[in-house]
C-alpha positions, 0 to 999 in steps of 0.5 A: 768628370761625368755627371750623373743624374739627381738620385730620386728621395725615397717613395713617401719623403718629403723634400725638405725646404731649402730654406730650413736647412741649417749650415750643420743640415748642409755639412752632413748632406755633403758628408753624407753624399762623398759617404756614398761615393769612392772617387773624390767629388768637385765641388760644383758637383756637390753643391748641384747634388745637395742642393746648395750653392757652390760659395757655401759648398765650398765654404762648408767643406774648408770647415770640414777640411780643417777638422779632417772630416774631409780630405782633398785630391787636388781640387776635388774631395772625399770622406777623410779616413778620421770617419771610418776610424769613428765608424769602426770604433762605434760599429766593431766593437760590438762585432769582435767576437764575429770577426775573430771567428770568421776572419779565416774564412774571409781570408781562405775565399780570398785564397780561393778567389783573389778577388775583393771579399767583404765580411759585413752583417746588419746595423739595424737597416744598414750593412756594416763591414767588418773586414774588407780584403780587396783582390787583384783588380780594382773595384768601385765599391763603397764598401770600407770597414767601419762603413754603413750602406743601405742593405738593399742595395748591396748583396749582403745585405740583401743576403741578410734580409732574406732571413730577416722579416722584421728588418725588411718591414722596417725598412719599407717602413723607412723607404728604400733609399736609391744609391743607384738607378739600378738599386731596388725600389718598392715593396714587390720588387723587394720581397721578389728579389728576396724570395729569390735569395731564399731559394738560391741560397745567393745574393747578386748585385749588379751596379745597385749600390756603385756604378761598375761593381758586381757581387754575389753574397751567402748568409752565415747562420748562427744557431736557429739559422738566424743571420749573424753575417754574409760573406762576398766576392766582388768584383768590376762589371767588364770583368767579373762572373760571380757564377764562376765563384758560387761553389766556393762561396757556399763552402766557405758559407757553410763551413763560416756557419758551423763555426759561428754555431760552435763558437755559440753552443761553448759561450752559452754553455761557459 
């Protein structure tokens, strides 16, 4: 299996001492590490990522194991489907309403694509998805139902945040996290990457959240244009031209949008 670089901490985070981790610390940061990765991961590659050794990698993850957080193929591991299933009964819930209003329209841009489409919306600096239809062809995202992923490392997040200025300072607040060495970082690049979106009406992504994935987004505005969600197409960088399915995205954006308004006007007059 390739490796790949150590991912650089957000500008202004500090490096926490080895020392003071406790074993809960090093669970969650492996946890946190198979969260942002689709394939299955070697242990000696996680204990080198997050920093510990391989006896206590692998002592953690026997532990995670049996209380099915984790799951093994072969000798490697990845996030077990017991975590997802937590997210999305934490996360959907609150989303139910969304879902049920646009999930025709996620399953009309797969009929125009028969590529990968994702339903997601905002979780305080995050993207959560609410539906995932997957296309044709395989696609190395870390998108999964139920499942969080910083914002600006993914197109509809990036979509989202073009309409929401107070997310956008919290998250700078935070630090951009890098998924990638592609994923966007510092304040200019950011809002830059962001006015464009706003004049395009588009969001791209090329390899800033997974390595080979390429996808293009559009918001879709409830009343007052606010951002209540952002639809995409996606797909594997060797074989995918988002420019071939802008028309279609803007469409499905647009009709999604008067749908979610209408849906809105009857609940507030009810």
């Amino acid at each position: 299996m390739t490796t790949t670089p150590a991912l650089p901490r957000p500008s202004g985070e500090r490096s926490p001492d080895p020392s003071s981790r406790t074993a809960v610390d090093k669970a969650l940061e492996l946890m946190r590490f198979l969260g942002s990765h689709q394939e299955a991961i070697g242990v000696s590659e996680l204990a080198r990522r997050t920093g510990q050794t391989k006896s206590t990698a692998f002592r953690l993850l026997g532990i995670l194991e049996r209380n099915g957080m984790v799951q093994r193929q072969g000798t490697d591991y990845q996030l077990a489907r017991k975590v997802y299933d937590l997210g999305a009964r934490v996360h959907a819930p609150r989303q139910t309403w969304l879902a049920e209003v646009l999930t025709p329209f996620v399953a009309e841009l797969y009929e125009l694509t028969h590529e990968t489409v994702h339903l997601a919306t905002l979780r305080g600096t995050d993207v959560v998805y609410l539906t995932k239809l997957h296309g044709h062809r395989a696609v190395p995202a870390p998108s999964r139902v139920g499942s969080l992923v910083p914002a600006h490392c993914t197109a509809v997040g990036k979509s989202l945040l073009a309409h929401s200025p107070d997310t956008v300072e919290a998250l700078l607040d935070r630090g951009l996290h890098r998924m990638t060495h592609r994923s966007l970082q510092g304040r200019r690049a950011l809002q830059r990457e962001l006015s464009t979106v706003r004049a395009h009406g588009l969001a791209y992504e090329t390899e800033e959240s997974a390595p080979g994935l390429r996808c293009v987004a559009a918001p879709v505005l409830g009343r007052g244009n606010r951002p209540v969600a952002a639809l995409s197409v996606a797909g594997s960088t060797t074989g995918f031209d988002p420019e071939r399915f802008t028309d279609r995205l803007r469409r499905i954006a647009y009709a999604a949008s008067l749908a979610v308004k209408h849906a809105q006007a009857r609940s507030a007059a009810a």
